[in-house]
LUMGU-597554 format. One record per residue: residue number from 1; residue in three letters; x, y, z of N, C-alpha, C in turn. Coordinates in Angstrom, 2 decimals. Atoms other than C-alpha are relative to their C-alpha. Example, Ala and Ser with C-alpha at 12.3 -4.5 7.8 and 13.67 -1.06 7.14 Angstrom:
// LUMGU-597554
NODE mipa lumse     n.X     n.Y     n.Z    ca.X    ca.Y    ca.Z     c.X     c.Y     c.Z
NODE    1   ALA    0.89   -1.19    0.00   12.30   -4.50    7.80    0.90    1.20    0.00
NODE    2   SER   -0.82   -1.19   -0.06   13.67   -1.06    7.14   -0.77    1.09    0.73
// end
This chain:
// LUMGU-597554
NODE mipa lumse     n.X     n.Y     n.Z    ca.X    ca.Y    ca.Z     c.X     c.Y     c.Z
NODE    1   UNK    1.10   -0.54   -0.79   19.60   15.02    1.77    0.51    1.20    0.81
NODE    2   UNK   -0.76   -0.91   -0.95   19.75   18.24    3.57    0.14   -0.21    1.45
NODE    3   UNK   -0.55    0.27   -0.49   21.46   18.60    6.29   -0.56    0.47    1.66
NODE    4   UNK    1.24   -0.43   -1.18   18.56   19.92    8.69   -0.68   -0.97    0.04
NODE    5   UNK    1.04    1.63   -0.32   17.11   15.99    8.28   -0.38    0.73    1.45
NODE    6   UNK    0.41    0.37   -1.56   15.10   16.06   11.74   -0.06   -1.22    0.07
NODE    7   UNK   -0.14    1.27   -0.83   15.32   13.25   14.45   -1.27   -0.63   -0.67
NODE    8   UNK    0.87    0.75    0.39   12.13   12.01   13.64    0.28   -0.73   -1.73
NODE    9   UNK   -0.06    0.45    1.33   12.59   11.78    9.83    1.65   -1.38   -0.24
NODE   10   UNK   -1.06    0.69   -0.11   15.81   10.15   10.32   -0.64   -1.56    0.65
NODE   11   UNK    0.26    1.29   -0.63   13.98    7.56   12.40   -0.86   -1.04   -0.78
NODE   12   UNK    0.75    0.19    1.43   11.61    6.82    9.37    0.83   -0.54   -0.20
NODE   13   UNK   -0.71    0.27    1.16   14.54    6.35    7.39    0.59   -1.27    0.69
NODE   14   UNK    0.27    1.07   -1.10   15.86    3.96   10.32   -0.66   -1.63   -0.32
NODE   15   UNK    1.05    1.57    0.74   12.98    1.59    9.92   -0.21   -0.56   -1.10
NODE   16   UNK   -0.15    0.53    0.95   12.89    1.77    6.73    1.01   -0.88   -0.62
NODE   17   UNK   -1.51    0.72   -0.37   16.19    0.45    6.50   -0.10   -1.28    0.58
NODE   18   UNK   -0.36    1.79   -1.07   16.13   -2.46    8.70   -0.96   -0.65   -0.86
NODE   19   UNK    1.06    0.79    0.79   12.77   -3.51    7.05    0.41   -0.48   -1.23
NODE   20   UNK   -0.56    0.37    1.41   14.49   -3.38    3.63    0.82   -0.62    0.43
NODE   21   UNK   -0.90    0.81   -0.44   17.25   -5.17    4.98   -0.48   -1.33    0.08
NODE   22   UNK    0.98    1.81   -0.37   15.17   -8.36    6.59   -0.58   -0.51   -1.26
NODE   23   UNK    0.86    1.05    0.75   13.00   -8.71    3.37    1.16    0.04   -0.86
NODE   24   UNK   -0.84    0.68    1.54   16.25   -8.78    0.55    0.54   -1.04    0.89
NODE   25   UNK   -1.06    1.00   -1.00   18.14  -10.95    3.55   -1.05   -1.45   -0.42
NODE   26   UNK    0.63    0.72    0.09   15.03  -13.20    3.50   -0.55   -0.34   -1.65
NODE   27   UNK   -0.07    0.76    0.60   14.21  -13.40    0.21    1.39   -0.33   -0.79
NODE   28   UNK   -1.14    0.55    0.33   17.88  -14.22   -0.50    0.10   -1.59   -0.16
NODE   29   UNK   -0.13    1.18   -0.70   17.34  -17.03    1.67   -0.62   -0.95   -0.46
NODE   30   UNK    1.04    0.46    0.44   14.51  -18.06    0.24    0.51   -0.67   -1.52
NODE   31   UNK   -0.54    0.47    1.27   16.32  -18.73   -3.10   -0.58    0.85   -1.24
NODE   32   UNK    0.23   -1.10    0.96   14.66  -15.39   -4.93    1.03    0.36   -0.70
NODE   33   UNK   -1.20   -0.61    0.86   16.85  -14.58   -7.87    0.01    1.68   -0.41
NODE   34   UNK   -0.17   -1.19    0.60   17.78  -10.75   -8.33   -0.88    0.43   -1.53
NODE   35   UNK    0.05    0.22    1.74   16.50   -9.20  -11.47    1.76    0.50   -0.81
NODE   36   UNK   -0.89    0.21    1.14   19.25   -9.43  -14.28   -0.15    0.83   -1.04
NODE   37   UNK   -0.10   -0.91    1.20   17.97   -6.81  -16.95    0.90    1.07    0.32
NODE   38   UNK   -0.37   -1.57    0.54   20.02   -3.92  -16.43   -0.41    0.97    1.32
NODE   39   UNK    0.71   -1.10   -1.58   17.43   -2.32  -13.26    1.55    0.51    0.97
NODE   40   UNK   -0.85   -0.33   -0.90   20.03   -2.61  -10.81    1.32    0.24   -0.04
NODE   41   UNK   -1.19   -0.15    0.47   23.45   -2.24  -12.73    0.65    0.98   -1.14
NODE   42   UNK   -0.72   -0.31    1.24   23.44   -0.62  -15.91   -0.52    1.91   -0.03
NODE   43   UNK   -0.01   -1.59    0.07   24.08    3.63  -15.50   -1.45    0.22   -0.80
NODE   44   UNK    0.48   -0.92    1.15   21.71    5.73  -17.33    1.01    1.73   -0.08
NODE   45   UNK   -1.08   -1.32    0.38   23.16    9.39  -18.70    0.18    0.83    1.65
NODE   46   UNK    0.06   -0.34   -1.29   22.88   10.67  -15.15    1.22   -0.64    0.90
NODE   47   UNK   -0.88    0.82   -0.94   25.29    7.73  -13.79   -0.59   -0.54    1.26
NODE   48   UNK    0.67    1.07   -0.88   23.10    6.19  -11.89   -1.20   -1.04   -0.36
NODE   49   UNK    1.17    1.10    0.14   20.69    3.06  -11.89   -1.45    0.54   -0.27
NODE   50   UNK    1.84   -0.30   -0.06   16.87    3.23  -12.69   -0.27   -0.68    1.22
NODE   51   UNK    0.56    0.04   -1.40   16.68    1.36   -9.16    1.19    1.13    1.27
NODE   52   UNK   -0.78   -0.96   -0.45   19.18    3.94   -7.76   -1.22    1.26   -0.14
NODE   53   UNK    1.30   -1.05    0.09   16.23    6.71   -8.85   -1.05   -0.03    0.91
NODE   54   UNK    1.08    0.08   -0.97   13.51    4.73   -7.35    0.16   -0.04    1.31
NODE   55   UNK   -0.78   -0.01   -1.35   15.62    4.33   -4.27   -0.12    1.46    0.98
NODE   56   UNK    0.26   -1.15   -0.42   15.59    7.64   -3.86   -0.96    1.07   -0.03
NODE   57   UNK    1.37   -0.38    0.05   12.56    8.70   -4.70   -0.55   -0.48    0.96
NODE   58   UNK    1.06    0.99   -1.54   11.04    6.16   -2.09    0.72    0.87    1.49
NODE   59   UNK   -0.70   -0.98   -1.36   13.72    7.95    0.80   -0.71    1.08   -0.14
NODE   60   UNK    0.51   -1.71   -0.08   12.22   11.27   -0.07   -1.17   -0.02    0.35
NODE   61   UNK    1.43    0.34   -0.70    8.59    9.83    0.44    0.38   -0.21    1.27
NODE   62   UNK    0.55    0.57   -2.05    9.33    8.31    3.93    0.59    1.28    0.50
NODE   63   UNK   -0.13   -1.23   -0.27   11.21   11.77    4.72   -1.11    1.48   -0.14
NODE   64   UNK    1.05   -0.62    0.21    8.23   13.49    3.42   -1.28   -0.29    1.47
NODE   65   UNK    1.00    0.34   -0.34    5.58   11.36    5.14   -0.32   -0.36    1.35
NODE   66   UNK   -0.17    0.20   -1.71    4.89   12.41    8.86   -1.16   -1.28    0.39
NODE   67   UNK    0.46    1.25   -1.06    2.94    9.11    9.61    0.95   -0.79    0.11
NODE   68   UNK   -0.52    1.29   -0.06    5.11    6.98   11.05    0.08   -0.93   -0.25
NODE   69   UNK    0.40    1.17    0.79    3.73    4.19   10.89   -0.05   -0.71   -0.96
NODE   70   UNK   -0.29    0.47    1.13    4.12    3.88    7.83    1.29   -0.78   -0.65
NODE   71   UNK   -1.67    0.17    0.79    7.94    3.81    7.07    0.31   -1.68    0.31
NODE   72   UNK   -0.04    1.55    0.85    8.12   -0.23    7.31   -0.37   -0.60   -1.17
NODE   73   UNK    0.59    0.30    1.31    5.72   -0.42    4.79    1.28    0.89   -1.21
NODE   74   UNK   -1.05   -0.40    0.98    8.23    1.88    2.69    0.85   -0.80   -0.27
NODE   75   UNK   -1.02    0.54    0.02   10.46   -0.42    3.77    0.09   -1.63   -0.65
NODE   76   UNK    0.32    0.74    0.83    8.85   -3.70    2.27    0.21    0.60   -1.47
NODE   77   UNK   -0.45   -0.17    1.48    8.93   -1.64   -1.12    1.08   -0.19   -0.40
NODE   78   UNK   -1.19   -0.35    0.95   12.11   -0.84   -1.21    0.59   -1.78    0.42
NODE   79   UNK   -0.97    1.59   -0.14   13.42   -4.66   -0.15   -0.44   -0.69   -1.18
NODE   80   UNK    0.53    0.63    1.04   10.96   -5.46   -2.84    0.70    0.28   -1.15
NODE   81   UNK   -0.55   -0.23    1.00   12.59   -3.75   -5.60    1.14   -1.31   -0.71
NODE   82   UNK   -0.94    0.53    0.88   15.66   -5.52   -6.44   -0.78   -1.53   -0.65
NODE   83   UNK    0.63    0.99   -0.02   13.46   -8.71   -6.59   -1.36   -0.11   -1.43
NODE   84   UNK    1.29   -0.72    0.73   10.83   -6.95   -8.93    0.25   -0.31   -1.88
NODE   85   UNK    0.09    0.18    1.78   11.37   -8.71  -12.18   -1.09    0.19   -0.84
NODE   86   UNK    1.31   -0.26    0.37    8.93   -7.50  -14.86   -0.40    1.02    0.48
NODE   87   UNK    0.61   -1.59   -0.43    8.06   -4.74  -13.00    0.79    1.22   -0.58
NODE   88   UNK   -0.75   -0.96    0.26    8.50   -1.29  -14.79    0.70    1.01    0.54
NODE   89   UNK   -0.45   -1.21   -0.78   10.30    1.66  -13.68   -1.27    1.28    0.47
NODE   90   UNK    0.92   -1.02   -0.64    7.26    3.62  -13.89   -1.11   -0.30    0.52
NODE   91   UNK    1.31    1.41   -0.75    4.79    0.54  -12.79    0.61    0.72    1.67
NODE   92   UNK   -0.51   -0.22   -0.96    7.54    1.21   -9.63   -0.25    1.17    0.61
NODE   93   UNK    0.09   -1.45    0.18    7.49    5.09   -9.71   -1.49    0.14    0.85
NODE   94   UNK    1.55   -0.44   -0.45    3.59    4.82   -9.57   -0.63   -0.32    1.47
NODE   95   UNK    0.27    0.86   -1.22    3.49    2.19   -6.68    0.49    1.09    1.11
NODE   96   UNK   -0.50   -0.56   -0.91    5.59    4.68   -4.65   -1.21    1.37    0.36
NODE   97   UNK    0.91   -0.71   -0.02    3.29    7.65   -5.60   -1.26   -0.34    0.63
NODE   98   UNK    1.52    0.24   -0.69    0.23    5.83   -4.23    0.23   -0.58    1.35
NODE   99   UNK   -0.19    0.63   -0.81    2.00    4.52   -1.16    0.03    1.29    0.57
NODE  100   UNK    0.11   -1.52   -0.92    2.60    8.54   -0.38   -1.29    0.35    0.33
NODE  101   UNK    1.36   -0.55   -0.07   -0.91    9.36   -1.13   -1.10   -0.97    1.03
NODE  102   UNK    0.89    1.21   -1.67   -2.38    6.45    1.38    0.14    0.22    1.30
NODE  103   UNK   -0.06    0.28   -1.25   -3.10    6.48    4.92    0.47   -1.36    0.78
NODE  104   UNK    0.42    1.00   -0.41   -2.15    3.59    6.85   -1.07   -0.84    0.43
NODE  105   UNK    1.17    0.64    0.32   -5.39    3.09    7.43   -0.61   -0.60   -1.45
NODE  106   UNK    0.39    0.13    0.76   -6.25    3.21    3.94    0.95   -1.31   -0.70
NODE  107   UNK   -1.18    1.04    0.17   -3.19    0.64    3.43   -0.55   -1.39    0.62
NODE  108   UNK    0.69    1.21   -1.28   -5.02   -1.50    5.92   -1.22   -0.81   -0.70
NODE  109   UNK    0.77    0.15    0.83   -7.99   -1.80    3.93    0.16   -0.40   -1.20
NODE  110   UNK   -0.53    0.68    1.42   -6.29   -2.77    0.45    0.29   -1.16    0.63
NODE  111   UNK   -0.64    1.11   -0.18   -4.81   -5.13    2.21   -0.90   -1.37    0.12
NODE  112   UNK    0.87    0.78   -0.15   -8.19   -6.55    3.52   -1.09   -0.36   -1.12
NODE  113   UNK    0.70    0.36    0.74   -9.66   -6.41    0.43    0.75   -0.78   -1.31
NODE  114   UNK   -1.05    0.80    0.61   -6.36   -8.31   -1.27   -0.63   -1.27    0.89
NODE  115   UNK    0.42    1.25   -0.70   -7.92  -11.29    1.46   -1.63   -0.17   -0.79
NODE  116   UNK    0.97    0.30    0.24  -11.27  -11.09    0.46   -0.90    1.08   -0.34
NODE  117   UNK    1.05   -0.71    0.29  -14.25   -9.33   -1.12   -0.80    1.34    0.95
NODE  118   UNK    0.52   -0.65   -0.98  -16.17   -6.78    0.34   -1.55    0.62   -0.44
NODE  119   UNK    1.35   -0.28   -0.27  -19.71   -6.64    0.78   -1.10    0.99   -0.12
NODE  120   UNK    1.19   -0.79   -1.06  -21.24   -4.07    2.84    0.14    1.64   -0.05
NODE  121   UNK    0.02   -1.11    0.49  -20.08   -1.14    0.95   -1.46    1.08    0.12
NODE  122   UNK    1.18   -0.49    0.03  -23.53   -0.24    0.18   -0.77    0.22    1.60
NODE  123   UNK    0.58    0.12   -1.12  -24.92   -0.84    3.78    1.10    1.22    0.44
NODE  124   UNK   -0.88   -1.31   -0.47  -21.72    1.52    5.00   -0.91    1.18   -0.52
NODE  125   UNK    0.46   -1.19    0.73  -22.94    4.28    2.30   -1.50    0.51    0.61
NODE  126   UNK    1.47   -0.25   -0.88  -26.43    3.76    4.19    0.30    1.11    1.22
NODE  127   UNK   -0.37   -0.30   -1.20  -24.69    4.33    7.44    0.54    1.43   -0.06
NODE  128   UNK   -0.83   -1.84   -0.29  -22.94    7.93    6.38   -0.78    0.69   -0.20
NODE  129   UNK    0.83   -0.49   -0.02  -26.13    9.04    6.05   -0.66    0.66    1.42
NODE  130   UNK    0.24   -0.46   -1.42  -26.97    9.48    9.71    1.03    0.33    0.81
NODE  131   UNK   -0.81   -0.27   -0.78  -24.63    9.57   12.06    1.13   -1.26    1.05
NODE  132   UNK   -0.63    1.02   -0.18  -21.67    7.14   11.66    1.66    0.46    1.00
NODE  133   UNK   -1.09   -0.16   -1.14  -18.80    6.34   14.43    1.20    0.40   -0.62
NODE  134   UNK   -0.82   -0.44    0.88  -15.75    7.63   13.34    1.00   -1.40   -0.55
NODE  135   UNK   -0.34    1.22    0.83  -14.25    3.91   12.43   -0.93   -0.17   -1.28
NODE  136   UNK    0.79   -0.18    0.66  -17.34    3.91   10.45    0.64    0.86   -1.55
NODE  137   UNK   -0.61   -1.14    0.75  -16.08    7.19    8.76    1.48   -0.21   -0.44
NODE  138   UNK   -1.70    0.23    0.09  -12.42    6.27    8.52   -0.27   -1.19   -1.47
NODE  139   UNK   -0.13    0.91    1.31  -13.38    2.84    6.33   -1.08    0.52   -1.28
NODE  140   UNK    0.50   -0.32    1.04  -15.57    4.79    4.20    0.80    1.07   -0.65
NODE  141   UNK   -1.12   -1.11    0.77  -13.23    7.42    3.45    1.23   -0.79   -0.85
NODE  142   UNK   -0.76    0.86    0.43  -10.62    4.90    2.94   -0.62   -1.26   -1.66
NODE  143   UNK    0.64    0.73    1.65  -12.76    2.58    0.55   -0.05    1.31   -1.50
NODE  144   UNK    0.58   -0.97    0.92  -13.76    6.28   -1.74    1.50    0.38   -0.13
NODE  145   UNK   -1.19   -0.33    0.57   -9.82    7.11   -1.50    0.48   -1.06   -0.86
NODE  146   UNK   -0.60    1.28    0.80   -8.75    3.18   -3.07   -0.92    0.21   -1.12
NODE  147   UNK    1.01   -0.35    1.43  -11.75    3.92   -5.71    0.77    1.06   -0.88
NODE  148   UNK   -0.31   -1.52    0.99  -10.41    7.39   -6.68    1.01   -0.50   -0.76
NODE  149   UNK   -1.81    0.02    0.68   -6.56    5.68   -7.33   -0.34   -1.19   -1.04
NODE  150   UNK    0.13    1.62    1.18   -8.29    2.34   -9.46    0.50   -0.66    0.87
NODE  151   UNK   -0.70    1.26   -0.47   -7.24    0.18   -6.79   -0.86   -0.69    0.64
NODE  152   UNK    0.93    0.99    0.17  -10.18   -1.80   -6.55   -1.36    0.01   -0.95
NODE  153   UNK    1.05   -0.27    1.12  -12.53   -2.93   -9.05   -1.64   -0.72    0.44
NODE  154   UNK    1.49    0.92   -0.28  -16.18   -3.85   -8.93   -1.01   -0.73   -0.42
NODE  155   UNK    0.61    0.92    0.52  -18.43   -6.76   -9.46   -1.21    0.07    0.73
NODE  156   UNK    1.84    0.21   -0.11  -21.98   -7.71   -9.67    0.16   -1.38    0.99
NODE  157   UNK    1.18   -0.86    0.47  -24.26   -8.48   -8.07   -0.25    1.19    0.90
NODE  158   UNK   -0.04   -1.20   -0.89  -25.28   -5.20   -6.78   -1.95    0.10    0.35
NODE  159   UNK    1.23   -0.89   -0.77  -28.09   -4.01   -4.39   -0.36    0.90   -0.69
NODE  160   UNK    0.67   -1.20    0.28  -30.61   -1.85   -5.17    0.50    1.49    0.64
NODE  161   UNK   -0.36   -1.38   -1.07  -29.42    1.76   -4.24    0.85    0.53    0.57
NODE  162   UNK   -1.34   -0.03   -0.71  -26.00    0.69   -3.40    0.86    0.81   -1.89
NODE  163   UNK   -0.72   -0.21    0.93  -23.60    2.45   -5.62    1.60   -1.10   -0.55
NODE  164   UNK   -1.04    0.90   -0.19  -20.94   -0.20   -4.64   -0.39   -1.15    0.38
NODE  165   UNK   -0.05    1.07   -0.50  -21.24   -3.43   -4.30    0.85   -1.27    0.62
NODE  166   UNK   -0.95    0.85    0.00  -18.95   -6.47   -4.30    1.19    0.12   -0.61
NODE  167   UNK   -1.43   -0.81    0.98  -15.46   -4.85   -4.88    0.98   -1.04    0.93
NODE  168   UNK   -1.06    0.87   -0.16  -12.06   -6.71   -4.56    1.06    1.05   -0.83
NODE  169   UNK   -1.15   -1.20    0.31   -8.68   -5.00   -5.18    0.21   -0.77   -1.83
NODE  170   UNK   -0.17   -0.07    1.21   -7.70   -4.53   -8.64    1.32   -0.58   -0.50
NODE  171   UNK   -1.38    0.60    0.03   -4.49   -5.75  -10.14    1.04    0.76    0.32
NODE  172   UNK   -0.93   -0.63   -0.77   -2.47   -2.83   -9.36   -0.29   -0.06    1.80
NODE  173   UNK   -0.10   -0.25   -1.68   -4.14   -2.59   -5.77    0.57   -1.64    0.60
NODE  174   UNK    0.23    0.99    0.16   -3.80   -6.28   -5.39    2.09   -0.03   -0.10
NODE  175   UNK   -1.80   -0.01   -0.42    0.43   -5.93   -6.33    0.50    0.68    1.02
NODE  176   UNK   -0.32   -0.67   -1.53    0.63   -3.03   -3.72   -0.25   -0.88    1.15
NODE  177   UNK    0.64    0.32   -1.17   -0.98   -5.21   -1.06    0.70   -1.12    0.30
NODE  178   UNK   -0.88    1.34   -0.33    1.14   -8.22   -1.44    1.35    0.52    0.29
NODE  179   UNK   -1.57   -0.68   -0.33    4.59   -5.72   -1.50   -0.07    0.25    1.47
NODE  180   UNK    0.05   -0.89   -1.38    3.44   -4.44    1.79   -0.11   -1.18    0.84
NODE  181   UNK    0.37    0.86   -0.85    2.51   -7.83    3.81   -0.23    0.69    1.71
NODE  182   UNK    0.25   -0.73   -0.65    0.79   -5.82    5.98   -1.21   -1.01    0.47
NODE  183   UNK    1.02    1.54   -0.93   -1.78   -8.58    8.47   -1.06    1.01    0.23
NODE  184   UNK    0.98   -1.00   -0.68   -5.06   -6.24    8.99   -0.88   -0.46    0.40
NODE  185   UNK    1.33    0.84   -0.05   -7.29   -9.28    9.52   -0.28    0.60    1.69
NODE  186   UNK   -0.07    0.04   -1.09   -6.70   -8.29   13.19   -0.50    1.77    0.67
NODE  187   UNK   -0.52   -1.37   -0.51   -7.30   -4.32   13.06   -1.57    0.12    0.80
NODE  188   UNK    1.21   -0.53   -0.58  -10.23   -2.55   14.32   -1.05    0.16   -1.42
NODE  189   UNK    0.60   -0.41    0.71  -11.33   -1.26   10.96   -0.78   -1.57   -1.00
NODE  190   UNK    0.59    1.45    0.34  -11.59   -5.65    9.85   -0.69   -0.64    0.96
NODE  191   UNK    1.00    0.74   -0.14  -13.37   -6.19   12.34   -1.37    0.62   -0.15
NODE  192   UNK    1.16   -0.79    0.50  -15.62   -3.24   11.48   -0.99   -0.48   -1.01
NODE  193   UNK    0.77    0.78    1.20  -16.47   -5.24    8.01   -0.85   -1.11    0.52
NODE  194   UNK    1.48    1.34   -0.58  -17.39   -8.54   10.05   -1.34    0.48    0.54
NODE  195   UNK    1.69   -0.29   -0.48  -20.12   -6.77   12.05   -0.65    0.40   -0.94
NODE  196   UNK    1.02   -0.03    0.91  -21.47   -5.23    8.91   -0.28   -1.26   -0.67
NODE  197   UNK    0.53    1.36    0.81  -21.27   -8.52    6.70   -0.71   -0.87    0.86
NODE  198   UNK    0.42    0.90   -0.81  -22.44  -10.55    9.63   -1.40    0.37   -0.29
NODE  199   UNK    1.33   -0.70   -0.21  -25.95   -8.63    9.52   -0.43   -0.24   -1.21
NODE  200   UNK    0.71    0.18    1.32  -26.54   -9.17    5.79   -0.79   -1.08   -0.18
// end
């Protein structure tokens, strides 16, 4: 890395760090077995690992990515890796790519729709019609960004008029959301969903 890192980015890298640390420590503990193919040991022509790549690919995201906030969540990925049996290199690759392109907010929201269904899509889409609060605006932006990446899919039955109805994360959004163990039942933007679903 160059050698102009700033303090802040360094502090990213920091958290990320410790976070990756606690979850391989824990699932060590836990009795999680490494994967064994090759990921984490066997060179490619380069001389380094295919999790040596993603390793560093993921550092260059949290060095990239001025939300703070975020860089734990980086830091669940990368503890996740070595652990990631079955998972491809570019299954991995992609996960990282959509963890750059997310907001924590929008991270917040996969997560809540990895717990449960979501409703009131359509009633929201009502609401950006007039003149919605900016939480309002935040989980609708956030729901239309997880749509754009396929990371939630949608089921019947649907409202008249609603373009969205009863969506639930998809199987890729759905693996992101469990790597991250990210709690949002508690945020502002989940309890935004209860007052709409409550009203239905």
């Amino acid at each position: 890395f160059p050698p102009s890192i700033a303090q802040i980015e360094c502090k990213r890298l920091g958290v990320a760090h410790s976070t990756a640390c606690n979850v391989i420590n824990s699932n060590l503990e836990a009795g999680l077995a490494l994967r064994e193919d090759g990921f984490l040991e066997a060179p490619n022509d380069f001389g380094c690992t295919d999790a040596d790549e993603i390793l560093e690919l993921t550092l260059r995201s949290i060095i990239q990515d001025a939300e703070n906030r975020k860089a734990h969540l980086y830091g669940e990925f990368i503890g996740y890796i070595p652990f990631s049996k079955g998972v491809s290199k570019s299954r991995l690759v992609l996960i990282d790519r959509i963890l750059a392109q997310l907001s924590f907010d929008d991270l917040m929201v996969l997560c809540l729709l990895d717990d449960n269904h979501i409703h009131c899509f359509g009633k929201l889409e009502t609401t950006m019609m007039g003149k919605p609060s900016e939480d309002e605006s935040s989980l609708f932006a956030a729901l239309l960004h997880l749509k754009s990446l396929g990371l939630f899919s949608q089921h019947p039955a649907y409202s008249t008029g609603q373009s969205i109805g009863n969506i639930k994360c998809s199987s890729l959004g759905q693996q992101i959301a469990r790597i991250l163990y990210l709690d949002a039942t508690s945020s502002r933007l989940a309890n935004l969903i209860r007052q709409f679903e409550s009203h239905d």
